[in-house]
N, C-alpha and C positions, 0 to 999 in steps of 0.2 A: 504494500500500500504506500502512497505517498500521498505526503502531509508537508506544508512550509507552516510556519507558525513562527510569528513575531510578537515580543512581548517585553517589556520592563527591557527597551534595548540591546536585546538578543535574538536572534536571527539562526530558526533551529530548521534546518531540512531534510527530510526521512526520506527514503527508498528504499524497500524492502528491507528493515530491520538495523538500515547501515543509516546513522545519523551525524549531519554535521553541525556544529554548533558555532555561530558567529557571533562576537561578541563588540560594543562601545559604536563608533563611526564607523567601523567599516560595513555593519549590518544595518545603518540607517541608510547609505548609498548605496550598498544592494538593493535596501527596499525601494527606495526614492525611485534609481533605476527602472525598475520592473513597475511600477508603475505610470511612470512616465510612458516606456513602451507600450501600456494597455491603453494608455490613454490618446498619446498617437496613433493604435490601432484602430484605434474603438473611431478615431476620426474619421482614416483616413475611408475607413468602410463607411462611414457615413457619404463623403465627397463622392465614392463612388458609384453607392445609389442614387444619389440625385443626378448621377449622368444616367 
């Protein structure tokens, strides 16, 4: 199973039983990151339904 979970500035991501744990800044620029990307995806699919 896989699971990402953020919380109290740690940045935990599971796959199949193997987990890694990120801790301070560098797990809020992962997260920052990956949001960012969802958020320019989630646009860019919007632009081009309206063509």
């Amino acid at each position: 199973m896989n699971s990402i979970n953020f919380s109290k500035g740690e940045l935990s991501v599971c796959h199949k039983n193997n987990c890694m744990n990120v801790r301070g800044d560098i797990a809020k620029v992962i997260v920052f990151g990956l949001a960012t990307l969802v958020v320019i995806g989630g646009i860019a699919s919007m632009l081009e339904q309206s063509n």
